[in-house]
C-alpha positions in Angstrom: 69.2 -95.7 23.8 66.7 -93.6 25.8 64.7 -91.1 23.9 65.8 -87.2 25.4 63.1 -85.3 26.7 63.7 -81.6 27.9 61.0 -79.5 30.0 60.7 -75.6 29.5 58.8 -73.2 30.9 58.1 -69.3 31.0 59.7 -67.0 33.3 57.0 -67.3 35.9 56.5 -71.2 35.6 52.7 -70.4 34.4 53.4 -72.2 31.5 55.1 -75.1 31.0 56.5 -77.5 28.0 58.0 -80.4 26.9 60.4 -81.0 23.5 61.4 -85.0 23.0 64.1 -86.2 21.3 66.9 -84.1 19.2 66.2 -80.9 17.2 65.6 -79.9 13.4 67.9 -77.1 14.3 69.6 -75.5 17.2 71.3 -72.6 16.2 71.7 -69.1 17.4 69.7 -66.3 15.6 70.8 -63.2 14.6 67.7 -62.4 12.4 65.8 -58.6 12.9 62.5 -60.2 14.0 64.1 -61.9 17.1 65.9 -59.2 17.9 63.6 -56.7 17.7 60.9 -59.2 19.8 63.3 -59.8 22.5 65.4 -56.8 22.9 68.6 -59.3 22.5 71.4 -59.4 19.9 70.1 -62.7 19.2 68.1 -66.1 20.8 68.7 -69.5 20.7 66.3 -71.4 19.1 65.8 -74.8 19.0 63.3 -76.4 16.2 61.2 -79.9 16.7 58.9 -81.6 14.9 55.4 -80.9 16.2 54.8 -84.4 17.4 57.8 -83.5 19.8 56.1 -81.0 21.4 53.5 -81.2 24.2 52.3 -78.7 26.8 52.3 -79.7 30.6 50.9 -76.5 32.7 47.7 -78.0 33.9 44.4 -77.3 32.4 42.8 -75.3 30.9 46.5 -74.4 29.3 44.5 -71.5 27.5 43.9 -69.6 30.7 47.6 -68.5 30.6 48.8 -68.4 26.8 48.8 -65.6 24.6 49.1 -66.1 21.0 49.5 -64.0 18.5 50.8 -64.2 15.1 53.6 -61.3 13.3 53.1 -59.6 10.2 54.9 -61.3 7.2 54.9 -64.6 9.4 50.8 -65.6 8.8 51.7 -69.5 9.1 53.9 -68.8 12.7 52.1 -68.9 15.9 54.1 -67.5 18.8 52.6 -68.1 22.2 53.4 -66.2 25.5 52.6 -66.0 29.3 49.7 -63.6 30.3 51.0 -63.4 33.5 54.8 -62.9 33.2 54.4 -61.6 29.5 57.5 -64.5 28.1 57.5 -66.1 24.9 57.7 -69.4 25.0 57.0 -71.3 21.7 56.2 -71.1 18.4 54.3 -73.1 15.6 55.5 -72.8 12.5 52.3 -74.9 10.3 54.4 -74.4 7.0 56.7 -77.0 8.5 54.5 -78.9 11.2 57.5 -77.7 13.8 57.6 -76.4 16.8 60.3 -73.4 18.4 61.8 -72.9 21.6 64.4 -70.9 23.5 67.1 -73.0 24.8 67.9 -70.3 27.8 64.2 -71.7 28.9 64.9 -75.1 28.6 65.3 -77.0 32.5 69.0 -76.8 33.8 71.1 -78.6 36.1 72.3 -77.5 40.0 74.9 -75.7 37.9 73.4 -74.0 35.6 74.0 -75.9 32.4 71.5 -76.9 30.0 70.5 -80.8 30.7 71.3 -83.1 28.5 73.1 -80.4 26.3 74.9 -82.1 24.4 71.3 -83.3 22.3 70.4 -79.5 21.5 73.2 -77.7 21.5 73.6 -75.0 19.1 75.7 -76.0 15.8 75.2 -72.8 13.9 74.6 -68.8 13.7 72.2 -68.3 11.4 70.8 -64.8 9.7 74.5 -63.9 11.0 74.5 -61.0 8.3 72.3 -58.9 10.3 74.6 -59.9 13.5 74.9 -56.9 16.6 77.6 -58.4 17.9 80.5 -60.4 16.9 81.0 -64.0 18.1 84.3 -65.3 18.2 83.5 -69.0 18.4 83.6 -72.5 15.8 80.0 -72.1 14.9 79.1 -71.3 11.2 78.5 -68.4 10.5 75.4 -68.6 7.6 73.1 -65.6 5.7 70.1 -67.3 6.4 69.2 -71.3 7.6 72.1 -73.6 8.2 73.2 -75.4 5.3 70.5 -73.8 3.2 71.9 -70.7 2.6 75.4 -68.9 2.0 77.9 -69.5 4.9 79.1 -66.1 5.8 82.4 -68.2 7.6 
């Protein structure tokens, strides 16, 4: 069986990614931080070990990312595009992993996610702090899949 890999890239295509195989987690979240970073009820994020993760915008890959690190979150590094201003990873150094969005991840002549079925979402997680209700077979959990109180 051949190993998944799944490009990304920012809004503008400055930057540019690659995640390989399947994910830690893929879940949508409902947590304050995201949604108050993107504006959104909630992201889909997708977590992979670090040695999953590469960049692929040419060199030097400083010239367009922006990092920066939130208060309350010292060991998470989110990087963004300093030319189209979208985040596009994190690293997380208290669990060697990387984040990324799924909606960023490369899609098909139809608009569907390639090879979904490897990082489709399988959860809501931080659903207690929900903005929107989602009617759908997902758990529904307080805080991390399986690592918290499922809400339903």
């Amino acid at each position: 069986m051949s190993t998944s890999i799944h490009a990304g890239a920012c809004f503008c295509g400055a930057i540019s990614y690659t995640v390989t195989g399947k994910p830690t987690l893929s879940a949508y979240c409902h947590c304050t931080r995201c949604q108050r970073m993107t504006g959104s009820a909630c992201i889909w994020t997708i977590h992979f070990p670090a040695s999953a993760f590469a960049w692929t915008h040419p060199e030097p890959q400083e010239a367009v990312l922006d990092k920066w690190v939130t208060e309350g979150k010292p060991w998470k590094t989110r990087y963004r595009c300093t030319k189209c201003g979208c985040c596009v990873a994190s690293h997380n150094t208290k669990t060697e992993s990387w984040s990324v969005w799924g909606s960023q991840l490369e899609r098909d002549e139809n608009g569907v996610t390639k090879d979904l079925d490897v990082v489709k979402p399988t959860a809501h997680i931080f659903f207690g702090t929900h903005l929107l209700d989602v009617k759908d077979d997902l758990g529904k959990w307080e805080g991390y899949e399986d690592k918290s109180n499922r809400i339903s």
